[in-house]
C-alpha positions in Angstrom: -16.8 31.6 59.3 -19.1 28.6 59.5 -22.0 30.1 57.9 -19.4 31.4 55.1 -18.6 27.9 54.9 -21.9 26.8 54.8 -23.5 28.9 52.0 -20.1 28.2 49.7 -21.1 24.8 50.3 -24.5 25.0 48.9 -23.5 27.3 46.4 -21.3 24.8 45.0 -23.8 21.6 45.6 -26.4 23.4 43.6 -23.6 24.5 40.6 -23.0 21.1 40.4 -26.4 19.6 40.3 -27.1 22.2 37.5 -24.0 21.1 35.6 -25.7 17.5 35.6 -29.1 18.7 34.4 -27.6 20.8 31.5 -25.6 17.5 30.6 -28.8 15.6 30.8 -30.2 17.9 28.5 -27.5 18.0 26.1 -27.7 14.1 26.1 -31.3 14.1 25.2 -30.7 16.7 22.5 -28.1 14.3 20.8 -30.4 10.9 21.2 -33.1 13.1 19.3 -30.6 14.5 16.7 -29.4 10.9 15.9 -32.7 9.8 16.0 -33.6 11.7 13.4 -30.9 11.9 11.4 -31.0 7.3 11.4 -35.1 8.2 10.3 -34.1 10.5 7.7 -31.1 8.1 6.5 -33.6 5.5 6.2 -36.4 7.7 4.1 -33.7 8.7 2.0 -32.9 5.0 1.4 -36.2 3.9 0.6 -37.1 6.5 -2.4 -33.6 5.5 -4.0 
């Protein structure tokens, strides 16, 4: 029962430390998109 335990444990440790690095990445993902979109806003702005 305490090796059951044990391994649920680390199973859910490791879920959760995945959830983290996929939110991380999705962070990332959005500082890029906004980057770009604020260095195509201004592009757009200087040829008007």
């Amino acid at each position: 029962m305490k090796a059951a335990y044990e391994k649920l444990t680390a199973s859910l440790q490791q879920a959760v430390e995945s959830i983290n690095s996929f939110a991380m990445q999705f962070t990332k993902i959005k500082e890029s998109v906004e980057k770009m979109d604020a260095e195509i806003a201004a592009s757009t702005n200087k040829a008007s």
